[in-house]
C-alpha positions in Angstrom: 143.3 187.7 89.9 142.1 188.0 86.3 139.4 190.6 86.2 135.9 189.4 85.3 136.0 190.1 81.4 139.2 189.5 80.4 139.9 186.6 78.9 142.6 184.2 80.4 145.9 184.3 78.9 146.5 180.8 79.6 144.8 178.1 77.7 142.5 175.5 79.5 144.1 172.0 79.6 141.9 170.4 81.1 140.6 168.4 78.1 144.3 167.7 77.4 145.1 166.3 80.9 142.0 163.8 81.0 143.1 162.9 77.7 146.8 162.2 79.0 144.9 160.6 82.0 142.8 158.2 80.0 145.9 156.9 78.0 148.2 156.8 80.8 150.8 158.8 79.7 152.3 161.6 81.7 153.5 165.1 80.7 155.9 168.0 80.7 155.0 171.0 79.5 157.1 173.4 77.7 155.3 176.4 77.1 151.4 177.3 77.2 149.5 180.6 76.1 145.8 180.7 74.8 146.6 179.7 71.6 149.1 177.2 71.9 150.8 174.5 74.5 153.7 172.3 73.9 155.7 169.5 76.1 156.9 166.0 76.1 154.1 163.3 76.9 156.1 160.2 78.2 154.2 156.8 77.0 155.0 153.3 77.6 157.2 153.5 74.3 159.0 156.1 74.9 158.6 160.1 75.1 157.2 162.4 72.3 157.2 165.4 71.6 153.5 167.0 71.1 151.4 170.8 70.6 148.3 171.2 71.6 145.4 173.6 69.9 143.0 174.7 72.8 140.5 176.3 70.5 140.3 173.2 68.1 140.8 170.5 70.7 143.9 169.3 68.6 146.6 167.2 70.2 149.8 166.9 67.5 152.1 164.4 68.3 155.0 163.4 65.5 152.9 160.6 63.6 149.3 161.7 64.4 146.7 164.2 64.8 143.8 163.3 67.7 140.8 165.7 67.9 139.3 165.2 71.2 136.4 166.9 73.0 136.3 168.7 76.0 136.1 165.3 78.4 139.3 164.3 76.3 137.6 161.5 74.7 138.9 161.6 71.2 136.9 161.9 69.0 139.2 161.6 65.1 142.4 160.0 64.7 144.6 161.1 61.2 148.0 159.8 60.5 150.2 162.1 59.8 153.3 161.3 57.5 156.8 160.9 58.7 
């Protein structure tokens, strides 16, 4: 049990997961601390490699960057180039 003031050394996903939710993909994850989480998210078109920033609410997959909020709605879309 983490004790009352300390931070948690895992970041929160829950944004992430609704996010993954709301689009229907599914997830493996790879590694997650507080500052950074990465997996596989498996979509319709395949899989995808991806890292998520908990502090910004930044999801990075290979041809995007998706800010989302903390309901996982997203909230900017930028392309990012190959």
């Amino acid at each position: 049990m983490q004790p009352v003031n300390q931070p948690s050394p895992r970041a929160n996903v829950k944004p992430l997961t609704h996010w993954l939710i709301y689009r229907g993909y599914s997830v493996r994850f790879h590694a997650r601390n507080r500052d950074r989480v990465t997996g596989v998210i498996t979509t319709p078109d395949g899989t995808a490699d991806f890292v998520y920033d908990p502090a910004n609410l930044v999801v990075t997959l290979p041809d995007e960057r998706i800010r989302i909020n903390e309901h996982g709605w997203e909230l900017e879309k930028e392309a990012l180039d190959a």
